[in-house]
VOSE-179685 format. One record per residue: x negated, y, z of N, C-alpha, C, O, CB in turn; residue in one letter. Coordinates in steps of 0.05 Angstrom, whole numbers, padded with zeros to 5 digits. Each point is the difference from the previous one (the first is absolute). Glycine has a CB too. Layout:
X  Y  Z  X  Y  Z  X  Y  Z  X  Y  Z  X  Y  Z  A
...
This chain:
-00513  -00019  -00196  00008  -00027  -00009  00026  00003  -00015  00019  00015  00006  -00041  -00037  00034  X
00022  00008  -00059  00028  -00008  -00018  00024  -00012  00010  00001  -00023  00009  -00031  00017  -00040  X
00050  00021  00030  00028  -00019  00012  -00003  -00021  -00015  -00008  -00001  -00023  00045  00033  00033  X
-00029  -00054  00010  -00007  -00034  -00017  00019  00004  -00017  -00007  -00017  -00016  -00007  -00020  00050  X
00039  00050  -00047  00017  -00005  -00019  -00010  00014  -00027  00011  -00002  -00022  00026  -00004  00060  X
-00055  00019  -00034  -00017  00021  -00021  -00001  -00020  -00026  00001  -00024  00002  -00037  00056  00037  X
00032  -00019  -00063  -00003  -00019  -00023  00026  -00011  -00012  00006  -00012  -00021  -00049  00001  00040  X
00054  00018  00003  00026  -00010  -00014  00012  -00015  -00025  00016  -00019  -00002  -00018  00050  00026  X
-00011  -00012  -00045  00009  00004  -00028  -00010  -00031  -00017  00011  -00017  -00015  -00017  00079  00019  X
-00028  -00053  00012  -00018  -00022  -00017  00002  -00031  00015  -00011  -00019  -00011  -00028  00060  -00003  X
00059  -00046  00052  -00004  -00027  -00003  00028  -00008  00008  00004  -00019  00015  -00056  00013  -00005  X
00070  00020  -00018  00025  -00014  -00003  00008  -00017  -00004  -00001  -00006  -00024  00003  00025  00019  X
00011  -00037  00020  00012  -00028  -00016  00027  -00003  00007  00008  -00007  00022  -00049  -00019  -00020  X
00059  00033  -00026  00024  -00005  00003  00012  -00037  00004  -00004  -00023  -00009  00003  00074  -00020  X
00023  -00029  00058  00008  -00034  00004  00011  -00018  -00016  00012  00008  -00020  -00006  00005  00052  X
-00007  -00033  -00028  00010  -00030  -00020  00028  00005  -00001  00007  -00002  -00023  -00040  -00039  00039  X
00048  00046  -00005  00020  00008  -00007  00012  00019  -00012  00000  00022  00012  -00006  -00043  00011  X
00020  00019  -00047  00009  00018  -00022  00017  00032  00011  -00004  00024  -00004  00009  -00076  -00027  X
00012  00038  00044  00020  00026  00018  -00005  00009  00020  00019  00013  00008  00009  -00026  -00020  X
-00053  00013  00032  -00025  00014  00002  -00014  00007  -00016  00014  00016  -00011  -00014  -00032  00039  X
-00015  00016  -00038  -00011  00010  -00022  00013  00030  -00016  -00009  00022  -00002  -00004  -00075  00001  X
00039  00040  -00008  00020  00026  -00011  00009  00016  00029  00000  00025  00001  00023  -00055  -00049  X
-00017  00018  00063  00008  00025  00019  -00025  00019  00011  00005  00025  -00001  00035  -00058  00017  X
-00056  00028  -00010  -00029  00011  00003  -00009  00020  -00023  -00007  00024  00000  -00003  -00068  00022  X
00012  00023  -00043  -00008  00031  -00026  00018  00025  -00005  -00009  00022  -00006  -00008  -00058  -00024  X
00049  00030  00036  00018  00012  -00008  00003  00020  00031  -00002  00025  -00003  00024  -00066  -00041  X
-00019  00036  00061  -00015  00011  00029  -00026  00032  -00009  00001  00025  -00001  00000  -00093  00026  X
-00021  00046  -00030  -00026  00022  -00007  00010  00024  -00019  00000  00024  00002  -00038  -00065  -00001  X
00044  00028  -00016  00003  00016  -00025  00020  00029  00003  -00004  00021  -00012  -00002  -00071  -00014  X
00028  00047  00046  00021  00012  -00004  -00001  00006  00036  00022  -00005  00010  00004  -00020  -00064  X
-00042  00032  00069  00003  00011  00029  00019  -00020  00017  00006  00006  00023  -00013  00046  -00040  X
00013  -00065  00010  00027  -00027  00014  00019  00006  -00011  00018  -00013  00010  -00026  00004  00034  X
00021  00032  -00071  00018  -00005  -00005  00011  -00026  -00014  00020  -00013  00005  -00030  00056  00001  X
-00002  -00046  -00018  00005  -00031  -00012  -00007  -00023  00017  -00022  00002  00009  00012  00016  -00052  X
00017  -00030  00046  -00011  -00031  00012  -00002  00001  00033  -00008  -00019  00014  -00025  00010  -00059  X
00043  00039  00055  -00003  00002  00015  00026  -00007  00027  00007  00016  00018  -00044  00009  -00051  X
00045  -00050  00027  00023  -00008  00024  -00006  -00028  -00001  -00017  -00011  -00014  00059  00046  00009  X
-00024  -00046  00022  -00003  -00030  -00004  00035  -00009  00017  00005  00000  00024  -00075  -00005  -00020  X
00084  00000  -00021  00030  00001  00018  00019  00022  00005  00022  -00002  00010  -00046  -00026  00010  X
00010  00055  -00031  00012  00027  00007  -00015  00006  00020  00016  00007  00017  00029  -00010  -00029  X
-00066  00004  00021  -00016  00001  00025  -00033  00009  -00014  -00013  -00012  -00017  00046  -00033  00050  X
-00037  00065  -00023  -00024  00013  -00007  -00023  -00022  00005  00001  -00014  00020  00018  00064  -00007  X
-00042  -00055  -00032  -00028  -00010  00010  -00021  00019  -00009  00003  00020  -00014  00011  -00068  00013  X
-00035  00037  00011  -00028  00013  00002  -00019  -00017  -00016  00005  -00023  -00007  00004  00043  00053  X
-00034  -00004  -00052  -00021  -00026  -00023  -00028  -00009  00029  -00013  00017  00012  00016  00018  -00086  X
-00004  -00048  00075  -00012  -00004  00027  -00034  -00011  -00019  00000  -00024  -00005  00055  00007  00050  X
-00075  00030  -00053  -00027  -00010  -00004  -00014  00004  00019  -00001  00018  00017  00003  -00014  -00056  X
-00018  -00031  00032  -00019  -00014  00018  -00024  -00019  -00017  00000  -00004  -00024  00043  00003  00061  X
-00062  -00008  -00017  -00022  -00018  -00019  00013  -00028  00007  00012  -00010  00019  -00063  00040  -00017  X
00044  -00035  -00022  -00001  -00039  00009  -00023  -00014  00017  -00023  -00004  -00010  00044  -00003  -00037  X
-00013  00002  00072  -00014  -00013  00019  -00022  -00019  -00012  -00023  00003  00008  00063  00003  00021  X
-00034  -00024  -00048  -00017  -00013  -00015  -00014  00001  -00028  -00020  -00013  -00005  00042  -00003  00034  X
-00011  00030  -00044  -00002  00010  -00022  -00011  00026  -00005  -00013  00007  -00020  00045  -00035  00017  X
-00025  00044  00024  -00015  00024  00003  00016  00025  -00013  00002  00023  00008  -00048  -00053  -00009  X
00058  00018  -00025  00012  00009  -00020  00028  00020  00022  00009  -00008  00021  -00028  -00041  -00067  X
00026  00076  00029  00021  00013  -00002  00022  -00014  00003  -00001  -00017  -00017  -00020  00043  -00007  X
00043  -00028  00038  00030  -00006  00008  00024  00030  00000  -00003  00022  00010  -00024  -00066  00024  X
00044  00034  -00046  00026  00012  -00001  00019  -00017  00010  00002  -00023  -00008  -00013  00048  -00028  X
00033  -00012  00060  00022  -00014  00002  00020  00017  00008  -00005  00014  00020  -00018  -00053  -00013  X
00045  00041  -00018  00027  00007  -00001  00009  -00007  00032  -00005  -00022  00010  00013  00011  -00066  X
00002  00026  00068  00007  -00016  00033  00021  00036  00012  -00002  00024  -00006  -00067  -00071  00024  X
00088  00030  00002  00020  00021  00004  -00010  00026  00013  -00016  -00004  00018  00048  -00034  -00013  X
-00026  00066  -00011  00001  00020  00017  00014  00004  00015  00024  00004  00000  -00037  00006  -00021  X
-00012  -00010  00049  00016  -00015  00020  -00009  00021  00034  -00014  -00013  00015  00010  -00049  -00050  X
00009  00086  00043  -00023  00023  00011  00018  00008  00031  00022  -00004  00011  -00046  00032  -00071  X
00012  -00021  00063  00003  00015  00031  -00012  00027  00011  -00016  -00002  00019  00015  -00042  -00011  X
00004  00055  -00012  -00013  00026  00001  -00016  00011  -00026  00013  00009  -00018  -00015  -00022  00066  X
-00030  00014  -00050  -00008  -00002  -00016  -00023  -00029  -00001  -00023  00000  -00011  00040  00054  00008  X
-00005  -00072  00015  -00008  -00030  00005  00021  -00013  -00018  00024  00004  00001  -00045  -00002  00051  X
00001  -00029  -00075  00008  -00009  -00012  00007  -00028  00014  -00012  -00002  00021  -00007  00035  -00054  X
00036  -00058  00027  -00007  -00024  00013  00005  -00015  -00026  00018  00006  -00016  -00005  00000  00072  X
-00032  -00031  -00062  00007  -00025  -00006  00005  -00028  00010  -00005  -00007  00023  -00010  00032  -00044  X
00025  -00041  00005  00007  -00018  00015  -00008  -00024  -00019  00009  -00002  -00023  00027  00030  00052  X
-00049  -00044  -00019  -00010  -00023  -00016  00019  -00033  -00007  -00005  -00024  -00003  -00041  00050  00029  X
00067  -00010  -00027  00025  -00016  -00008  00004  -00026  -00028  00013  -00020  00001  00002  00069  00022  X
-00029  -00038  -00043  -00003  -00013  -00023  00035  -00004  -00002  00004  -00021  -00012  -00061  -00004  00014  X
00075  00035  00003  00022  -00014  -00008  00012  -00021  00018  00022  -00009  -00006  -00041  00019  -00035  X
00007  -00016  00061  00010  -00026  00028  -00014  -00016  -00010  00007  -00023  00001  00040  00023  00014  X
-00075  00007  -00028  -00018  -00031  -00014  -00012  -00015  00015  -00014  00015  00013  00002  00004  -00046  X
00010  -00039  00038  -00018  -00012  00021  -00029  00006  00005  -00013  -00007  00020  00043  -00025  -00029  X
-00039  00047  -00013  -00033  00009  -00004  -00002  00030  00009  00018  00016  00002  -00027  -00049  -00047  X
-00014  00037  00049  -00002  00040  00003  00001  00010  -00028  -00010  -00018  -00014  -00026  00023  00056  X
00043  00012  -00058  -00013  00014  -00010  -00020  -00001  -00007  -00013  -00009  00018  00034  00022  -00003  X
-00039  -00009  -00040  -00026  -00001  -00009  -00002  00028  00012  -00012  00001  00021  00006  -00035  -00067  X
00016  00057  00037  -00006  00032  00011  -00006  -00002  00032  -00016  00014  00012  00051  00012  -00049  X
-00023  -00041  00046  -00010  -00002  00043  -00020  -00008  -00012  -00013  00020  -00006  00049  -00037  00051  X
-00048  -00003  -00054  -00025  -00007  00007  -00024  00015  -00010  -00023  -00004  00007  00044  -00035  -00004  X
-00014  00054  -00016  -00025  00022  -00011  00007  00028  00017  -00019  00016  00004  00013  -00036  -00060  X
00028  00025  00063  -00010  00026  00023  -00007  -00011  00020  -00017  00013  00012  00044  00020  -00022  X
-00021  -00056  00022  -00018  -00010  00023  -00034  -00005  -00002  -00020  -00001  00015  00068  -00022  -00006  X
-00043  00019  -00036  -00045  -00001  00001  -00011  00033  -00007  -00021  00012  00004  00011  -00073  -00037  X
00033  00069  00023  -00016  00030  -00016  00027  00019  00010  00018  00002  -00017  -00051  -00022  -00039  X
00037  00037  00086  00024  00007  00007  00012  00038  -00021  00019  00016  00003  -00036  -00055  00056  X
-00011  00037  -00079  -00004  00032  -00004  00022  -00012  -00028  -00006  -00020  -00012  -00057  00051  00033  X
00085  -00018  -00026  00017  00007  -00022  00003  00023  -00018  -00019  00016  -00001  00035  -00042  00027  X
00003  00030  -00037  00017  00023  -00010  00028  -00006  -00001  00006  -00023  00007  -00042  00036  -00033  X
00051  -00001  00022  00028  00005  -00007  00014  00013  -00011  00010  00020  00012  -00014  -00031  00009  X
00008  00007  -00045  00023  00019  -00017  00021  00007  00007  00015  -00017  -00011  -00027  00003  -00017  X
00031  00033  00044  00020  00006  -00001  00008  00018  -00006  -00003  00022  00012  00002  -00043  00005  X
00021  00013  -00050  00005  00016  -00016  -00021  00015  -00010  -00016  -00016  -00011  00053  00013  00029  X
-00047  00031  -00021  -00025  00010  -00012  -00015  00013  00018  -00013  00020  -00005  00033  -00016  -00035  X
-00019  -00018  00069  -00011  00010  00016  -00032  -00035  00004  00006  -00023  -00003  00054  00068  00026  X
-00085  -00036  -00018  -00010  -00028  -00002  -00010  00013  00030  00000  00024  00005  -00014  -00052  -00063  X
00006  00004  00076  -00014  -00001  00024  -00017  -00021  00000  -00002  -00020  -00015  00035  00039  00037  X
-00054  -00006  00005  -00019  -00022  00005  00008  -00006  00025  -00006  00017  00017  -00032  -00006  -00044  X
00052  -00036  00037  -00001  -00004  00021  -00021  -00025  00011  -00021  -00004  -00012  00066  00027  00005  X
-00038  -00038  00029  -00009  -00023  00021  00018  -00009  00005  00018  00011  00014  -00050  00002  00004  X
00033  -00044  -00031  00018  -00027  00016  -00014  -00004  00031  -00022  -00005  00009  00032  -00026  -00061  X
00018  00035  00063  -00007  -00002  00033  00027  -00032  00009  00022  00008  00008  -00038  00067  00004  X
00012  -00104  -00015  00016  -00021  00007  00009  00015  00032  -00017  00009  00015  -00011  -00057  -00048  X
00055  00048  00038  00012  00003  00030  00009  -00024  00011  00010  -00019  -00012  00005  00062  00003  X
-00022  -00042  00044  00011  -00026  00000  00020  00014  00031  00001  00023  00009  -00049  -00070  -00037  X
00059  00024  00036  00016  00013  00030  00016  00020  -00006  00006  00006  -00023  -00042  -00012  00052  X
00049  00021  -00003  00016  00018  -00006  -00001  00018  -00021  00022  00006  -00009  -00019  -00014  00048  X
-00028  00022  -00053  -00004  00012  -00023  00004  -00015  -00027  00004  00014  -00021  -00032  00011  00050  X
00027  -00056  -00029  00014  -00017  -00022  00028  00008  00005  00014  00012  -00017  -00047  -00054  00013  X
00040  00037  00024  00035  -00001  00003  00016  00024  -00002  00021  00000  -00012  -00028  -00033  00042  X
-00001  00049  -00020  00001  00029  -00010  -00004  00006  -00030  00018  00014  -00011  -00034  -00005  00054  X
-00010  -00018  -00061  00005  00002  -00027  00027  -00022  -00020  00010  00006  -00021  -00067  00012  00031  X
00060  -00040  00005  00014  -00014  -00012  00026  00016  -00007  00014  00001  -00021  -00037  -00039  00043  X
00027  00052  00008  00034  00010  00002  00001  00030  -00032  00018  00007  -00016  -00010  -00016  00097  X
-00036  00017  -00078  00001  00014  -00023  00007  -00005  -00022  00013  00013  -00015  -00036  -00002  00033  X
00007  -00045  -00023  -00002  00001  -00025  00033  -00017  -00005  00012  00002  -00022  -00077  -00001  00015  X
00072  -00009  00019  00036  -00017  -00002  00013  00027  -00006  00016  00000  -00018  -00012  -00045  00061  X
-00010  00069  -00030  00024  00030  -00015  -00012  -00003  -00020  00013  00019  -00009  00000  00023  00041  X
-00030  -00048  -00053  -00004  -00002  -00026  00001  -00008  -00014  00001  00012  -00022  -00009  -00004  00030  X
00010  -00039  -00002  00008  -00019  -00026  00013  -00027  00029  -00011  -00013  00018  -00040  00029  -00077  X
00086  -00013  00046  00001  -00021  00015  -00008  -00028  00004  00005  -00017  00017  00017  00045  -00019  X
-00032  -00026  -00016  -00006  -00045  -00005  -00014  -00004  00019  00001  -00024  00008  -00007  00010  -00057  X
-00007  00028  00060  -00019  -00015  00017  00001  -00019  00015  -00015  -00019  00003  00005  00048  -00005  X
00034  -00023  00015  00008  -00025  00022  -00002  -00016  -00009  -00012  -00018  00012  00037  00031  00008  X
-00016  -00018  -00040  00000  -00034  -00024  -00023  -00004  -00008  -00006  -00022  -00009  00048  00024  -00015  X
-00061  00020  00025  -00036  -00019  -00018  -00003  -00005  00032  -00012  -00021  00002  -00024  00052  -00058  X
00043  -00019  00085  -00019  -00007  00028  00015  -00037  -00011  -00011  -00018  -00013  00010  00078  00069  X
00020  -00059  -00048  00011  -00034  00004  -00006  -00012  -00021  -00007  -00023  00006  00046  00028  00019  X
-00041  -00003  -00048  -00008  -00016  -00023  -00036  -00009  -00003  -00012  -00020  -00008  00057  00048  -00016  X
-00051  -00001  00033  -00040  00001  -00009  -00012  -00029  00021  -00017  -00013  -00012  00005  00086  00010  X
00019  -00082  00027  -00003  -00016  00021  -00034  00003  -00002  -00015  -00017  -00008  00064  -00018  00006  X
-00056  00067  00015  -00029  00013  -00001  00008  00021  00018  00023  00002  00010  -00045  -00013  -00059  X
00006  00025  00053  00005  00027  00015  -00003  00025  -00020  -00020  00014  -00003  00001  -00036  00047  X
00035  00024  -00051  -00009  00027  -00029  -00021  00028  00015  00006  00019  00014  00056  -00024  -00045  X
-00082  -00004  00021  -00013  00033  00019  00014  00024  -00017  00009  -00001  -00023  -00066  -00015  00037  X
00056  00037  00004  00001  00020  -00003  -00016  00030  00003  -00002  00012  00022  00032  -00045  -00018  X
-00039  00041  -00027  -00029  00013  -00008  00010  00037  00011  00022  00001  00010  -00042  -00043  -00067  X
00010  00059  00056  00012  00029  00003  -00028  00012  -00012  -00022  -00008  00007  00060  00009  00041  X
-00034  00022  -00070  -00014  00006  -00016  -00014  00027  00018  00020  00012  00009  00010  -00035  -00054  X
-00050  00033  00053  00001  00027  00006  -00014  00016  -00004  -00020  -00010  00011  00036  -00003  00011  X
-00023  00036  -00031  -00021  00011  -00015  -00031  -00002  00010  -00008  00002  00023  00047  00026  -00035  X
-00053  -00031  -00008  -00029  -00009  -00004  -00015  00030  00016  00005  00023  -00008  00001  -00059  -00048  X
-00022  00031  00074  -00014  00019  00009  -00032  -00009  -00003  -00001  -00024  -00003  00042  00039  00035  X
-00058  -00007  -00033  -00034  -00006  00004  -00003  -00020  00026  -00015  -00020  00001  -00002  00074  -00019  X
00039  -00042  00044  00003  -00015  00020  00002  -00031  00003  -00017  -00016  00009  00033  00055  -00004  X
00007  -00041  -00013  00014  -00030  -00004  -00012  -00023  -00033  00010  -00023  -00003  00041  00056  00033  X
């Protein structure tokens, strides 16, 4: 069977937004040297399918790891909404990840309980805002942990 992200090339759809879009190409193009921070803070290219669309997704989102465990966090910024990217690794959890010129296939695994709280404290040593999207978002921001794709899982 085909990793659901396969095809890549042919069903891409760059996001509506312009500076996504440029950070993503300039990312690909150049191993993360280019485009590759957000604040002075390293990110990753996180592709995925679109839950409804089916179509190829790219999104720019912080590097953010623990061992050789990645975590995200469905923060949007303290938005009151999820993320469009949560909602397509939650229907389709098989990804990839660019970091830098290294690509992976991992599995979105949502944590909840002490293993949420435990990733939270991770992901706050990484980018401090967080505290301000938890009190602003008035949601529960999930929190995803990337971990490599086996035949298993």
């Amino acid at each position: 069977m085909s990793h659901p992200v396969d095809g890549h090339d042919t069903e891409y759809e760059p996001n509506p937004r312009e500076w996504v879009r440029q950070q993503v190409a300039l990312y690909e193009a150049s191993n993360g040297l280019d485009g590759g921070q957000l604040e002075g803070k390293p990110v990753v290219i996180l592709t995925h399918r679109g839950a409804r669309s089916g179509k190829i997704r790219k999104t720019p989102l912080m590097r953010m790891t623990e061992g050789n465990t990645y975590v995200i966090v469905a923060s949007d910024g303290g938005s009151t909404a999820h993320p469009a990217w949560y909602h397509n690794v939650k229907a389709q959890p098989r990804v990839r990840l660019q970091d830098r010129a290294e690509v992976l296939d991992l599995v979105a695994r949502e944590v909840h309980g002490a293993e949420r709280a435990h990733w939270w404290e991770v992901a706050e040593a990484h980018w401090p805002y967080f505290p301000e999207y938890r009190a602003s978002a008035n949601r529960e921001i999930p929190v995803v942990v990337l971990e490599p794709y086996t035949p298993a899982n």
